[in-house]
MARKE-920986 format. One record per residue (C-alpha): x, y, z; residue in one letter. Coordinates in steps of 0.1 Angstrom, whole numbers, always signed. Layout:
N
[rec [X Y Z] a]
...
REM end
This chain:
470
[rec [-20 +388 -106] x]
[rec [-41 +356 -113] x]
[rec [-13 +344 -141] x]
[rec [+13 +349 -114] x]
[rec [-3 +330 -86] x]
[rec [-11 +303 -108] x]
[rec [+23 +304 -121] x]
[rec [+36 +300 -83] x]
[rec [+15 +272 -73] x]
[rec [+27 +251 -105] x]
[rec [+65 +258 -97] x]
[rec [+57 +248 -59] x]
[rec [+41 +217 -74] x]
[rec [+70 +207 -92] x]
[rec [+92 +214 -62] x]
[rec [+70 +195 -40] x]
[rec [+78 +167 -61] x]
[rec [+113 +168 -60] x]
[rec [+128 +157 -29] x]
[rec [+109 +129 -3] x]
[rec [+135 +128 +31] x]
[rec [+143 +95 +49] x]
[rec [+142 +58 +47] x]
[rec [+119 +43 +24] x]
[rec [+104 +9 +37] x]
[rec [+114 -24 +29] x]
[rec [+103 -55 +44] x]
[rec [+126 -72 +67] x]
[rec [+128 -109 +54] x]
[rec [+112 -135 +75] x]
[rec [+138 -161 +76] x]
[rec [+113 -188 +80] x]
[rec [+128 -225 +81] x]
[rec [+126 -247 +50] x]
[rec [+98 -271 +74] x]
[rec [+81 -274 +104] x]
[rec [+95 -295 +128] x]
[rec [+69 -315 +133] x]
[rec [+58 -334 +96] x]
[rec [+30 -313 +78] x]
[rec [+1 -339 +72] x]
[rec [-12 -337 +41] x]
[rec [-51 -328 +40] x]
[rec [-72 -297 +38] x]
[rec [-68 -268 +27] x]
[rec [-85 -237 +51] x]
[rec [-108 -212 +36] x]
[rec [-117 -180 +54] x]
[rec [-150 -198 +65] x]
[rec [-128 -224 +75] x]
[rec [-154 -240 +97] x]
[rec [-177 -254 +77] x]
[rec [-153 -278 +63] x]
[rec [-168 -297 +98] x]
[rec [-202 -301 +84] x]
[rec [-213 -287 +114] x]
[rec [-250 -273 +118] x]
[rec [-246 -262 +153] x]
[rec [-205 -247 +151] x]
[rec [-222 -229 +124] x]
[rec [-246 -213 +139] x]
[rec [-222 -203 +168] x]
[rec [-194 -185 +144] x]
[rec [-224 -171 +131] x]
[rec [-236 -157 +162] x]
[rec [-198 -150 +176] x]
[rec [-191 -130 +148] x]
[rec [-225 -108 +152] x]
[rec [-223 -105 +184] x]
[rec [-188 -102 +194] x]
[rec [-176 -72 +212] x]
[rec [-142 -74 +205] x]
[rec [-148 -74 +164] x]
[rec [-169 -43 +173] x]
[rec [-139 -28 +186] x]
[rec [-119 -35 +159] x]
[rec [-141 -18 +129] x]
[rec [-144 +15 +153] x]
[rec [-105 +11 +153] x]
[rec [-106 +6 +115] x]
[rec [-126 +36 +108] x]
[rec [-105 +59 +135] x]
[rec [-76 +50 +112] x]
[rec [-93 +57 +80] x]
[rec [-103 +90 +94] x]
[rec [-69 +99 +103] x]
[rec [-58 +86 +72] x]
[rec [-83 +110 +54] x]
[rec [-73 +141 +75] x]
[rec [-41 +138 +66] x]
[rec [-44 +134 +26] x]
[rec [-60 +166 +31] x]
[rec [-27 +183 +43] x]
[rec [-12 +172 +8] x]
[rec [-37 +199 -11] x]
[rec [-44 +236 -7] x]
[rec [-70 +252 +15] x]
[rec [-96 +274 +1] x]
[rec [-119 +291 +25] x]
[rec [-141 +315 +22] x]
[rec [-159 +343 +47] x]
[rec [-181 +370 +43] x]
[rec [-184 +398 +72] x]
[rec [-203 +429 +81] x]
[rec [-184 +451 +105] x]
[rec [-201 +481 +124] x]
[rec [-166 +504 +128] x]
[rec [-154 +536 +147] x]
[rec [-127 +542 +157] x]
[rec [-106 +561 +186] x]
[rec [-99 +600 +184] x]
[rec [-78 +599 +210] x]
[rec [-50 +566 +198] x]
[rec [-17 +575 +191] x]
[rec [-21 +553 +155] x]
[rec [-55 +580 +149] x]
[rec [-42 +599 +117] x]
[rec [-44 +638 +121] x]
[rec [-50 +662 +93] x]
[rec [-49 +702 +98] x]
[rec [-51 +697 +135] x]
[rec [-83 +675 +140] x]
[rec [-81 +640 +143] x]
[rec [-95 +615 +114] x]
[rec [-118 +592 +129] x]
[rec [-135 +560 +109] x]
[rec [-174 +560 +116] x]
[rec [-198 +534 +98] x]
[rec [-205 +498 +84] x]
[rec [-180 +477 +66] x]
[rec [-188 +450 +46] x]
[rec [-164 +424 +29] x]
[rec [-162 +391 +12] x]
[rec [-129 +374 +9] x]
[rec [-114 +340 -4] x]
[rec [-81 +326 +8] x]
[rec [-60 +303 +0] x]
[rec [-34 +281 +20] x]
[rec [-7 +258 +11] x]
[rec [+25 +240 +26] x]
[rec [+50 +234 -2] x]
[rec [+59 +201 +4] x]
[rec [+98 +203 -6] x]
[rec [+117 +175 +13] x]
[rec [+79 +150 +15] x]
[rec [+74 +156 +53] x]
[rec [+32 +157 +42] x]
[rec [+39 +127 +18] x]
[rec [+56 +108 +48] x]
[rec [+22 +114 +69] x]
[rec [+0 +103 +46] x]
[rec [+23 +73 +41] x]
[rec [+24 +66 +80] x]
[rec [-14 +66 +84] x]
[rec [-20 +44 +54] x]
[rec [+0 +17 +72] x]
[rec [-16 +26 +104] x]
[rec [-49 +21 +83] x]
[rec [-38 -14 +68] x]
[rec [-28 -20 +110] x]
[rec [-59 -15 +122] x]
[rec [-76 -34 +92] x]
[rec [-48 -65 +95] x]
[rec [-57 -64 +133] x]
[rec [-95 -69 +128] x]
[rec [-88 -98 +107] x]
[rec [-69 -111 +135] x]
[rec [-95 -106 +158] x]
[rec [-120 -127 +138] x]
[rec [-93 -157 +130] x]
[rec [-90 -157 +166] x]
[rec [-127 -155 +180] x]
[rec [-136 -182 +152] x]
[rec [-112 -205 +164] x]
[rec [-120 -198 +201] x]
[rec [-153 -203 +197] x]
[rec [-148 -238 +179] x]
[rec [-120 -247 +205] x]
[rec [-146 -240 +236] x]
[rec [-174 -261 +217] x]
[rec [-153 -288 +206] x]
[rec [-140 -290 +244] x]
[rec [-176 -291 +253] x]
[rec [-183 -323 +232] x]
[rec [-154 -341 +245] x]
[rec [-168 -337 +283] x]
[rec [-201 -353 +273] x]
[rec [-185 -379 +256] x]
[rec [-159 -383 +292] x]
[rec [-193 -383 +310] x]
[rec [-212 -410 +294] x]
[rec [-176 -427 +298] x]
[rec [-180 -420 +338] x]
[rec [-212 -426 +339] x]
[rec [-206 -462 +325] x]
[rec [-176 -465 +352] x]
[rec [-195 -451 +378] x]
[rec [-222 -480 +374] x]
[rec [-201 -502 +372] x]
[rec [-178 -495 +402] x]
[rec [-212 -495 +422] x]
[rec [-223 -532 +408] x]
[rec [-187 -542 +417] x]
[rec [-192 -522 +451] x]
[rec [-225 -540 +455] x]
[rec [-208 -576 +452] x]
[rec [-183 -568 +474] x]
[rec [-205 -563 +501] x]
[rec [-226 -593 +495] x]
[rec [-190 -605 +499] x]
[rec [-181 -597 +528] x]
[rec [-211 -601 +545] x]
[rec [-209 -637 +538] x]
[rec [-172 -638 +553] x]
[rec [-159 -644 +518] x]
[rec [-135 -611 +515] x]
[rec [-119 -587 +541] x]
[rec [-125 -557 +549] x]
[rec [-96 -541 +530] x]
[rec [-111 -556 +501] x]
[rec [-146 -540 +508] x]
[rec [-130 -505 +513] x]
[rec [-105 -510 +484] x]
[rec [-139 -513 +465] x]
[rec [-158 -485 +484] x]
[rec [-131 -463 +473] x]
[rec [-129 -465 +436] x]
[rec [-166 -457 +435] x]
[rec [-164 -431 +458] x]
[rec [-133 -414 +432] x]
[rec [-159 -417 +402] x]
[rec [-186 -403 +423] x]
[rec [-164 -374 +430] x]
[rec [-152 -372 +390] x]
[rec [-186 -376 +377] x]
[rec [-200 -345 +405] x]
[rec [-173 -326 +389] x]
[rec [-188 -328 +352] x]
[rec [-212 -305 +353] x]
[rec [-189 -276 +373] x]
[rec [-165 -284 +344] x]
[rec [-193 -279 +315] x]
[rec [-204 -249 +328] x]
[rec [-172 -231 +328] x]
[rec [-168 -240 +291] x]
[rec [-210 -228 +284] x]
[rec [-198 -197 +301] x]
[rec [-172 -189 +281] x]
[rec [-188 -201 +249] x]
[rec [-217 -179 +258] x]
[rec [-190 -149 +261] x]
[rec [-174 -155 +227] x]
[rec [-211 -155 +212] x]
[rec [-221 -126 +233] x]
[rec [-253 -143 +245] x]
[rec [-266 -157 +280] x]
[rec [-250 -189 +290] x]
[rec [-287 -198 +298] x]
[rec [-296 -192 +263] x]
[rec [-269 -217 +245] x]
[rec [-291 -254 +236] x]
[rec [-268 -277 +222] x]
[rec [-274 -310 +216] x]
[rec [-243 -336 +223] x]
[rec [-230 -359 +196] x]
[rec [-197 -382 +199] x]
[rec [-164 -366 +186] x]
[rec [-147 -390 +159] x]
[rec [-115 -382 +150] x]
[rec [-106 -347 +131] x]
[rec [-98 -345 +101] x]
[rec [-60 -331 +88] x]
[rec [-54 -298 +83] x]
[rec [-27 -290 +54] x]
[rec [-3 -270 +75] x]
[rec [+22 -257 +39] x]
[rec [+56 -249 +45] x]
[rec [+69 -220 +72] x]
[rec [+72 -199 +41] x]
[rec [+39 -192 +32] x]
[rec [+34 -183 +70] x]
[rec [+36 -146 +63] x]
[rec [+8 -145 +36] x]
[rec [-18 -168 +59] x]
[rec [-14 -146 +93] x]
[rec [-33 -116 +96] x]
[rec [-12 -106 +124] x]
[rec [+24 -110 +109] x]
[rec [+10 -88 +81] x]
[rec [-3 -63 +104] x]
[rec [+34 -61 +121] x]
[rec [+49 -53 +92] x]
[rec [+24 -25 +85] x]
[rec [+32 -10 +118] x]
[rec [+72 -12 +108] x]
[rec [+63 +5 +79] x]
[rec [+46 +32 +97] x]
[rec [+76 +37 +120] x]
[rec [+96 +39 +95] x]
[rec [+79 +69 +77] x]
[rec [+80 +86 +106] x]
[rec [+118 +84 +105] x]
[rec [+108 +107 +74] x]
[rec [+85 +133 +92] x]
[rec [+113 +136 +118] x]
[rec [+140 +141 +95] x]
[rec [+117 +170 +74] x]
[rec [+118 +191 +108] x]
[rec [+153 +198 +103] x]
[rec [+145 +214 +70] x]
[rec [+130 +246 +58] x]
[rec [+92 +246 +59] x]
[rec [+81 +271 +31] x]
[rec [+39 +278 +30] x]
[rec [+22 +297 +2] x]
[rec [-6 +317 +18] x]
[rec [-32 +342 -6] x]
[rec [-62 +358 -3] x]
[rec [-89 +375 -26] x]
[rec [-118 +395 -21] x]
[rec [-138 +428 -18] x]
[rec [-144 +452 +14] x]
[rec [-167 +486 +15] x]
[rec [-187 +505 +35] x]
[rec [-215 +503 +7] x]
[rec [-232 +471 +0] x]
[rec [-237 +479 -31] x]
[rec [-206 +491 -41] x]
[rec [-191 +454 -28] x]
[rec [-182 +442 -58] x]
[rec [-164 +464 -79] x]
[rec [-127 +471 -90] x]
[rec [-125 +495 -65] x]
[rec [-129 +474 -38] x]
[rec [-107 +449 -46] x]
[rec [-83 +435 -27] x]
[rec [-56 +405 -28] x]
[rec [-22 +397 -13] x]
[rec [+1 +365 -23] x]
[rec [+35 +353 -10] x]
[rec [+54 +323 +5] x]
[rec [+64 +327 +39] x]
[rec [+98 +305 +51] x]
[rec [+104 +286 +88] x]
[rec [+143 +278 +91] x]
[rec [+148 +263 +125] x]
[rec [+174 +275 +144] x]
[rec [+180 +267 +178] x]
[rec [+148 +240 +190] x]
[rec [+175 +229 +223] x]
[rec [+177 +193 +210] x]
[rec [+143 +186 +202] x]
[rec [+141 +178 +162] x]
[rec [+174 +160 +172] x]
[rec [+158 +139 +199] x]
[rec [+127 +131 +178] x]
[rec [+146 +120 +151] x]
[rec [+162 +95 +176] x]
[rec [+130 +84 +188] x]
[rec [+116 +75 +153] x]
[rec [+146 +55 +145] x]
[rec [+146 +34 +178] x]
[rec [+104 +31 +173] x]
[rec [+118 +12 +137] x]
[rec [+140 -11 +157] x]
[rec [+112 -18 +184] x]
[rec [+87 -26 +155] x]
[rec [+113 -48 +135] x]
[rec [+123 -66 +167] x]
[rec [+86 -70 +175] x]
[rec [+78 -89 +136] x]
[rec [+111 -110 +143] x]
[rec [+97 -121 +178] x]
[rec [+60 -127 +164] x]
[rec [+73 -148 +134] x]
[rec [+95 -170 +155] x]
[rec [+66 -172 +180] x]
[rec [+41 -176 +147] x]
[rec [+64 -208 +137] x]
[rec [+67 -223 +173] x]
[rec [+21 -223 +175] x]
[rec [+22 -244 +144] x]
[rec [+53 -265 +152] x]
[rec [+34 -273 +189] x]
[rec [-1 -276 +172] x]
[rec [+13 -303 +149] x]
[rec [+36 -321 +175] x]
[rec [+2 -319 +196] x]
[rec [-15 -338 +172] x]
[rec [+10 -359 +161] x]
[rec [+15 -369 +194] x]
[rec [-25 -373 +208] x]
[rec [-30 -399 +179] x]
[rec [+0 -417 +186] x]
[rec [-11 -421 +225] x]
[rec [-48 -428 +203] x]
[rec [-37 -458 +188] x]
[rec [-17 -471 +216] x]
[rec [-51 -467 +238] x]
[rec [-74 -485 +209] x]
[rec [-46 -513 +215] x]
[rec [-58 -512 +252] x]
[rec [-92 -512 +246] x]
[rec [-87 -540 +221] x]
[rec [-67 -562 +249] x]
[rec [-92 -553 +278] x]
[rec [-122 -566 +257] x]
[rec [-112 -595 +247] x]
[rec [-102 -602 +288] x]
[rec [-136 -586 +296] x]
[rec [-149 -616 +269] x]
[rec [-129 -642 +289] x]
[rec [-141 -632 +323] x]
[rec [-178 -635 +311] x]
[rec [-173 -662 +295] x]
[rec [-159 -682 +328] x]
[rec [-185 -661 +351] x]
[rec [-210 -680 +327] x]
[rec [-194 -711 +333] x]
[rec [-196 -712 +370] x]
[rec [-155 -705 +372] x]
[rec [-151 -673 +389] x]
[rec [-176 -643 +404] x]
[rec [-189 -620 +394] x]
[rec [-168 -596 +412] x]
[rec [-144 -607 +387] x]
[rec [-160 -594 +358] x]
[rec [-165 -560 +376] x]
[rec [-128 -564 +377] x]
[rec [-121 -574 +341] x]
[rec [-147 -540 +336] x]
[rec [-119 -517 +352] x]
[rec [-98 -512 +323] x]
[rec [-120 -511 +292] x]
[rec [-142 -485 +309] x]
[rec [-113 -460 +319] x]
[rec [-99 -468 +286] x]
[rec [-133 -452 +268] x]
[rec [-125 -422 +291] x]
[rec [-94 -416 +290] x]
[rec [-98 -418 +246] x]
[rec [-127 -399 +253] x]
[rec [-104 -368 +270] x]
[rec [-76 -376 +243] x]
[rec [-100 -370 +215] x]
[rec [-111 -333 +230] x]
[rec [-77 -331 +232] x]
[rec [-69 -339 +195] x]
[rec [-101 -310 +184] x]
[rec [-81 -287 +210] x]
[rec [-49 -288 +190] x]
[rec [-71 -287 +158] x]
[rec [-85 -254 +171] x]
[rec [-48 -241 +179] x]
[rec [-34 -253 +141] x]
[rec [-66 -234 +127] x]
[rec [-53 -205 +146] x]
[rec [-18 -208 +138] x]
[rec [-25 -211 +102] x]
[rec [-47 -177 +105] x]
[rec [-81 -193 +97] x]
[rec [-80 -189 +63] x]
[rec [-71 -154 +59] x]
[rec [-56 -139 +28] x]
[rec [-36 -112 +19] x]
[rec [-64 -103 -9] x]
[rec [-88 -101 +18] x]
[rec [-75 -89 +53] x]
[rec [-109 -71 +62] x]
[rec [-120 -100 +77] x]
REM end
């Protein structure tokens, strides 16, 4: 008996192995243009800690925190070890099941059943203990790969959920540089205000002296009234502004708004970011990757659906010892075993195999329409970070030509208030355009670290395909 079993699980095994139902995966190809549309500045390269090419004690520390802390990445490694579960469970299908039981049955049974067997009138009844011990063994014959085809869908489902963590972090890190970087730039626009605030209130202040004497009108008063009142109203509006952007820093770190200290330094200009050609796109984003695992899984299913149609053959055995004496439990006597495959041919299911089968194929077209749709949105956040930045340091340079201009007027106007040749309501004047010049490079500069943050994300922070866990 044990030399045919063993003979019959070897020729399932090589049965098993013959014949694997359905599409096998391929990767669609990305059709990425030859360049961005927007020129590709030369300059660094981004690692996976791609923030501390900023030299940056305190963005340090709050990555640090964010990653920590952050709910969201939480999320992600529960879903990464759901998957690996799954994943695990399902390998198991692919090997037999042994298990094994033990039992002590107190038995009697009925005189008076119609199965009770009769001998010389009187009927036979069974009265006592019954022991037994008894191994068995389970296994589906895996002849057209419907078991391989699971265990193929939930390793892609695995390497999902893993690509999507990865994700996750390339996004929170980038977040979480954008909102401090935005931060900076409005304490840089407020010393800005504050420095046209003053001075719209010593122009404000000369005005008045102004008119009081009869020298100016009134329109002139209130035209000067005004223009202090609307950086009054800017500069009350700073700190409403900052605490939105605390707030949501304070989220991303998963700490108390109340808790963040940062200390404010001036934002210089940022440095380039190498963007690479649209090509290499599909190896730097964690999330293209993780749609082309989720094509892949849809497409094994295409397998599992097709396997239904198909005989399922399962090899079932079992092994043990029963007796109504303990001690006789293990002996030839009490031996008993059975052994045989058992076949499922579906007939008639009324259009169900049919319509799954349907289903898997359209979930293949979903899932390659979806990676189309994310790689031409993929190459539009690069194209716009770049044009972004392109275009923030062209207005840059046009305002430093501004500022440049309105100094050297702002020199002038001293220079003749000195002199005796005009007032100093003049100078306040020459003041105007310098001073909203700082402000507006100010908000131009947050703006150039904002599009920095959204080329970091666009570029996927580093990632690599050698390293998705993130």
């Amino acid at each position: 008996m044990n030399a045919k079993f063993v003979l019959t699980l070897l020729t399932s095994a090589v049965l098993a192995a013959c014949t694997t139902v359905g599409p096998n995966y391929e990767a669609p190809a990305a059709h990425a243009p030859a360049a961005y549309r927007a020129a590709s500045p030369a300059g660094a390269e981004l690692q996976r800690d791609w923030w501390l090419m900023f030299d940056d004690a305190q963005l340090n520390a709050l990555e640090g925190q964010a990653l920590q802390a952050s709910p969201t990445l939480a999320a992600a490694a529960a879903r990464i070890e759901r998957a690996r579960a799954v994943f695990g469970a399902t390998r198991a299908d692919e090997r037999p099941r042994l298990d094994v039981g033990a039992s002590v049955t107190d038995l009697r049974t009925s005189a008076k059943s119609v199965t009770t067997p009769v001998l010389g009138g009187q009927p036979i009844i069974f009265d006592g203990t019954q022991t037994g011990i008894q191994a068995s063994l389970g296994w589906e014959i895996d002849l057209w790969g419907r078991v391989k085809r699971q265990a193929e869908a939930a390793q892609a489902q695995l390497d999902a959920s893993t690509l999507d963590a990865a994700a996750a972090r390339v996004a929170l890190t980038a977040d979480v540089a954008a909102a401090y970087w935005q931060w900076r730039a409005l304490a840089d626009e407020a010393n800005a205000l504050q420095r046209l605030r003053d001075s719209r209130a010593k122009a404000f202040q000369v005005a008045q002296t102004r008119f009081d004497a009869g020298a100016s009108t009134t329109q002139d008063l209130e035209r000067v009234r005004a223009e202090l009142a609307a950086a009054d109203a800017d500069l009350a509006d700073l700190p409403r502004r900052e605490a939105l952007v605390l707030n949501q820093l304070a989220a991303l770190t998963g700490q108390p708004a109340a808790g963040l200290k940062l200390q404010a330094a001036p934002l210089a200009t940022p440095p380039q970011i190498r963007a690479g050609l649209p090509s290499e796109l599909l190896q730097r984003r964690p999330d293209l990757a993780q749609s082309l695992a989720q094509l892949h899984a849809a497409t094994a299913q295409v397998g599992i659906a097709e396997a239904a149609f198909y005989p399922s053959i399962r090899l079932t055995g079992s092994f043990g010892y029963q007796s109504k004496e303990l001690g006789d439990l293990i002996s030839a006597p009490a031996r008993l075993y059975n052994v045989g495959p058992s076949i499922s041919l579906p007939i008639f299911d009324g259009g169900r195999n049919q319509a799954n089968l349907a289903g898997a194929k359209t979930q293949v077209d979903e899932s390659l329409a979806a990676f189309r749709g994310r790689m031409l949105q993929a190459l539009r956040e690069v194209d716009d970070a770049l044009a972004e930045l392109q275009g923030r340091a062209a207005v840059v340079t046009a305002q430093n030509r501004t500022l440049a201009s309105a100094g050297e007027a702002l020199k002038v106007a001293r220079s003749r208030y000195d002199q005796g040749a005009v007032s100093y309501l003049d100078v306040t004047e020459a003041e105007r355009t310098p001073l909203a010049t700082e402000r507006a490079l100010a908000q131009l500069r947050g703006a150039q670290w904002a599009a920095t943050a959204q080329l970091v994300k666009a570029l996927g922070g580093g990632w690599t395909p050698a390293g998705p866990g993130g």
